[in-house]
N, C-alpha and C positions, 0 to 999 in steps of 0.2 A: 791158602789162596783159592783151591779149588772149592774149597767149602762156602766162601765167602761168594764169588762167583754163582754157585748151584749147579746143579746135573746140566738144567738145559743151556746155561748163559755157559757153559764150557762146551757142548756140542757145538754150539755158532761161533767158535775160536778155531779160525784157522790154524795149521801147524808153526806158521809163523807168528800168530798175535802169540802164540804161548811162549814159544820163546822171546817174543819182548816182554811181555811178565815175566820172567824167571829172571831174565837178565836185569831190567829194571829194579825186581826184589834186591838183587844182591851189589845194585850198582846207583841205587838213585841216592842214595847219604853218602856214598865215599867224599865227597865235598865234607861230612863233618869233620873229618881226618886230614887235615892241610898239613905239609910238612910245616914241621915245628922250626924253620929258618921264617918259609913266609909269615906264622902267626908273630915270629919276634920283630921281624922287620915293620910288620902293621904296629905292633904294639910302641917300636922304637919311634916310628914316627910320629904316633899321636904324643908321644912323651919329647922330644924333642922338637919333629921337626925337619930330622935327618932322612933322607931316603932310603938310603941301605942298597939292600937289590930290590928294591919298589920300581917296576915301570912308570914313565909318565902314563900312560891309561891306567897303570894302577893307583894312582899317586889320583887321577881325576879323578878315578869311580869312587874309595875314601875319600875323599876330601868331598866328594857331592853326601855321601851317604852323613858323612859328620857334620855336616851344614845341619841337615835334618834331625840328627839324632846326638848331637854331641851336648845338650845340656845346658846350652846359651858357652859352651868354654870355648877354645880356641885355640889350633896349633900352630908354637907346641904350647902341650897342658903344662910343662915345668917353668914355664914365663910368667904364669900369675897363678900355680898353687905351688905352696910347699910337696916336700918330695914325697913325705907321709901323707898327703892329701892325692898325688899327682899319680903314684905307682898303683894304686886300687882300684882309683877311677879309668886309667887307662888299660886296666886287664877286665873290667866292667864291659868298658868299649869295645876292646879286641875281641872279643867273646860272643857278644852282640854284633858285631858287624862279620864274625865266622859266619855264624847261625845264619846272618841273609844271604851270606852271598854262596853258601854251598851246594847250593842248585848248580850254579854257573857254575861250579869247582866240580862238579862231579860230571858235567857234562864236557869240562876242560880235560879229564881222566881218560874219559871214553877214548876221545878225539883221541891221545895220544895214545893211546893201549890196546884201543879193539881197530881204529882204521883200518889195519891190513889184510883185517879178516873178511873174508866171502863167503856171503848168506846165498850161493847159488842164483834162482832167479827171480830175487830182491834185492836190488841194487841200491834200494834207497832204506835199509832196513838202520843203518848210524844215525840219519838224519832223524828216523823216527821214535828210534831209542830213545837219543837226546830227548827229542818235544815230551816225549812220556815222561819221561824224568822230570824237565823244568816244567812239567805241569801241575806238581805238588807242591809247588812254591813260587808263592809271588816273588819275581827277582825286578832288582832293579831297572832293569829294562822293560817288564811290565809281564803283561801276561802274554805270554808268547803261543798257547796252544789254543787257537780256534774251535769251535765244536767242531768242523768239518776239515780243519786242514790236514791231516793225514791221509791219503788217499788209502780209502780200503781196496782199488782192484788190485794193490800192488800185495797186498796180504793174503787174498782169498775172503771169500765170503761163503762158507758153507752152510748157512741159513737164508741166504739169499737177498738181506736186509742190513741196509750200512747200521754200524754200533757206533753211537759217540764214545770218539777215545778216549776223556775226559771219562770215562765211567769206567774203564779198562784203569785209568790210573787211579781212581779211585780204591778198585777193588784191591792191586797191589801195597797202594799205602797202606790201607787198614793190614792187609796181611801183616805187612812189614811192623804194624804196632805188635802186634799178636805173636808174632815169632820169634826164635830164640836165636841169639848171637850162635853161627854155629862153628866149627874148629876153621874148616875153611875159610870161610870171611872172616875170621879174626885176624887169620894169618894174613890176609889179602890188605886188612885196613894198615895191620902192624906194618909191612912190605910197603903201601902207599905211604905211610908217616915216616917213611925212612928212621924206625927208631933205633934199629943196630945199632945206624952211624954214631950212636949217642949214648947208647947202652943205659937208655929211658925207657919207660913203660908209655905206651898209649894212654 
């Protein structure tokens, strides 16, 4: 990341923009890692019909994304295709509708997992994580990060000159192509997927 960044775009990074790169590296895809109940319950209900432990907002937000993106079919798929038709295409869907919505799943992570932590005298350093994160991905709700909506005096500016944070997320995603699964976050995705309880591989 630092390389991608350069010498001088790393001098004009506060000691707090680094740590939201760092943290955003190892926290903006944890949304691709759902526990394996939620992806069954998605998958259940595009094949039935059934909610499961689907919330009603969860039961909307599917149910608007499959309007869109469901193929001209309709839930449930097992009403007008056979089961050898019905099971493939519904783990097609499931799959496709992870992938959008893991922006929002990773920043539904944060929320639950880093809240309690105190960034000192940045108080709005979660709020900002988040935006970085859902900034690499169009989520259903739209594009939620501004060129200006993060306030940098809450960061520091030690080049003297605001940086669009859209460029900051930029430089972490590429890292994040370029970089290698490392033991820690493997263990961090395994632990989010709850695969113990299941004694499945991620």
């Amino acid at each position: 990341m630092a390389d991608l960044v350069g010498e001088n775009g790393l001098d004009c990074l506060s000691d707090f923009e680094i740590s939201l790169l760092l943290l955003a590296a190892y926290l903006h895809d944890i949304g691709l890692t759902p526990e394996r109940s939620l992806v069954a319950n998605i998958q259940t209900y595009l094949l039935t019909g059934t909610p499961n432990g689907l919330d009603e907002e969860a039961i909307h937000t599917l149910t608007r994304w499959f309007d869109q993106h469901g193929k001209g079919r309709s839930v449930p798929l097992e009403s007008e295709l056979s089961t050898v038709e019905a099971l493939p295409l519904s783990a097609q869907l499931t799959t496709a509708y992870c992938r959008e919505m893991h922006a929002d799943w990773s920043v539904r992570w944060i929320a639950t997992h880093l809240s309690d932590l105190d960034m000192g005298s940045y108080p709005g350093w979660l709020a900002d994580l988040e935006k970085l994160c859902l900034s690499h991905n169009h989520t259903l709700a739209g594009d939620r990060l501004s060129r200006r909506e993060c306030d940098r005096s809450r960061t520091g500016e030690p080049c003297g000159v605001g940086r669009d944070r859209r460029h900051d997320s930029n430089c972490r995603r590429q890292a994040g192509v370029v970089s290698r699964l490392g033991t820690g976050r493997a263990r961090l995705l395994a632990g989010h997927r709850r695969t113990g309880q299941t004694g499945g591989q991620s």
